[in-house]
N, C-alpha and C positions, 0 to 999 in steps of 0.2 A: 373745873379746869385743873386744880390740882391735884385730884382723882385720876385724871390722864394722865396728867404728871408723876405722877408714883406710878401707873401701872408702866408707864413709858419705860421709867428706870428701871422697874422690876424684871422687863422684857427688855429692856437693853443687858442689864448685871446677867441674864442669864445666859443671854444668848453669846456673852462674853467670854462668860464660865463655860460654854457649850463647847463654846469654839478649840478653848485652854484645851480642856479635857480632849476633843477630837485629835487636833495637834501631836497632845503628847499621846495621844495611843497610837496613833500614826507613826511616830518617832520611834519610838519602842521596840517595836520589830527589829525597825533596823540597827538598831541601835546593838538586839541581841544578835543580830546575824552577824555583824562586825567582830563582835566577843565569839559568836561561834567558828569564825573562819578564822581567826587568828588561833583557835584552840585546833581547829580542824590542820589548820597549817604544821602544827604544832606536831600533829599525833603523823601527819604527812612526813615531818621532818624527822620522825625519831624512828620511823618505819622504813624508809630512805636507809638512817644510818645505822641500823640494826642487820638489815638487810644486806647492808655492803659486806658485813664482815659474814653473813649466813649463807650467800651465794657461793664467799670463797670456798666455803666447810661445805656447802651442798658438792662443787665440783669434784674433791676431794673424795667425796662419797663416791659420787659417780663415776670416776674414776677407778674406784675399785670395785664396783659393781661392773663395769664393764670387762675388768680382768677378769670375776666373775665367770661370768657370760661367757668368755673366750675360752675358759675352760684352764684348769691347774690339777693336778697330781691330786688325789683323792684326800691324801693323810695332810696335806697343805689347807684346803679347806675350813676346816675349823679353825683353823685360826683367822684364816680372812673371812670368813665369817662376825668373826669377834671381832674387829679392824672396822668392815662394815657398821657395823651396829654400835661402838662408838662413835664413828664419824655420822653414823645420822644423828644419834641422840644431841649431839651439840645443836644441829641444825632443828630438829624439833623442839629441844628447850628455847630458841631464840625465836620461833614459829607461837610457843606458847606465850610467851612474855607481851609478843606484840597482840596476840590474842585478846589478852587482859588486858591491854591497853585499848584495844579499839573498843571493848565490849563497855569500858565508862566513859566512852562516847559515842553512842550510838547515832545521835546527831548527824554523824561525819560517815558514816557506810552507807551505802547501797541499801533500797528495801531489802532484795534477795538476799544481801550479806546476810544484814542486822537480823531476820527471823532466823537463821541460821550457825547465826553467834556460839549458842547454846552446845550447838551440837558439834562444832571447830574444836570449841575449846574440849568438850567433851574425850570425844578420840583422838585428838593428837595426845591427852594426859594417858588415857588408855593405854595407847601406843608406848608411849613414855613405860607406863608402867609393864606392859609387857616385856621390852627391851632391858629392864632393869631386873626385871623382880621375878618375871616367867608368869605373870597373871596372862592369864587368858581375854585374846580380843576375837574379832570374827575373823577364820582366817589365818593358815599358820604362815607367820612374814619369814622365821628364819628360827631355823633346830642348829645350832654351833657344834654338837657332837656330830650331827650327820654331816654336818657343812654345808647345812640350805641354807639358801637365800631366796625371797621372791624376786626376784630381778626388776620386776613391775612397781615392785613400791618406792615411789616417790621417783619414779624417773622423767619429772619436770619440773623444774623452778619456776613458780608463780611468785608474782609477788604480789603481795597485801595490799600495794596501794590499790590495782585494780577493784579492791574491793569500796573504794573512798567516794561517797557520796560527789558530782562534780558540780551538783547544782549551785554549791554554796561557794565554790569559787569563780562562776560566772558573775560577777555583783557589778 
């Protein structure tokens, strides 16, 4: 009888312990999904307000890519040329930044973003550095002596949030 009696207890203690253990792995999850939506929220909110000030400097751009477009005096050119191509560079450095911020948290994008990350960050720095330095990318965007400009490059404002995973703000 007291043979059952310990094996009772041995099979109650574990099944106790069983239970603990299920509980908290069950907890756990959500427990990290809560910490991940509050960081996901986080990288939302700083892409949001990165963004406010990047749209104004894309329009900017755009605006003078449309002058562009409409056509200027030949020897005028190169300089809006130059005009242009600072005013994008602002808006691709602030394209890059939020880059790096989304890529240490992968968590928070899109599959198709997040495989893709790599390659974001990759040619916007590309870009960056042609504009800057005259390194070669695929593709001439813009010769300042001749007064080219591709017209096509970058003529829509996305924004990064569309790249934000939304599972994890359904909870």
């Amino acid at each position: 009888m007291i043979w059952v009696m310990v094996i009772m207890l041995i099979a109650g203690a574990s099944g106790i312990g069983w239970g603990v253990y299920r509980f908290q792995s069950k907890s756990e999850p959500s427990q990290k999904k809560e910490i991940a939506l509050t960081t996901c929220d986080q990288l939302r909110e700083f892409i949001v307000k990165e963004e406010e000030t990047s749209y104004q400097n894309w329009k900017k751009y755009h605006r003078s890519v449309m002058k562009y477009e409409k056509g200027i005096p030949k020897k005028e050119r190169p300089a809006l040329v130059r005009t242009i191509s600072s005013q994008v560079l602002v808006v691709l450095e602030s394209d890059l930044r939020i880059y790096k911020k989304m890529r240490k948290q992968p968590e928070c994008l899109t599959n198709d973003f997040r495989s893709e990350m790599q390659e974001w960050i990759k040619s916007t720095k590309d870009t960056i550095d042609y504009l800057t330095k005259g390194k070669e990318v695929d593709g001439n965007i813009f010769d300042p002596d001749e007064g080219f400009w591709d017209s096509s490059f970058y003529n829509a404002f996305y924004s990064a949030t569309d790249n934000l995973s939304t599972a994890l703000t359904n909870v």
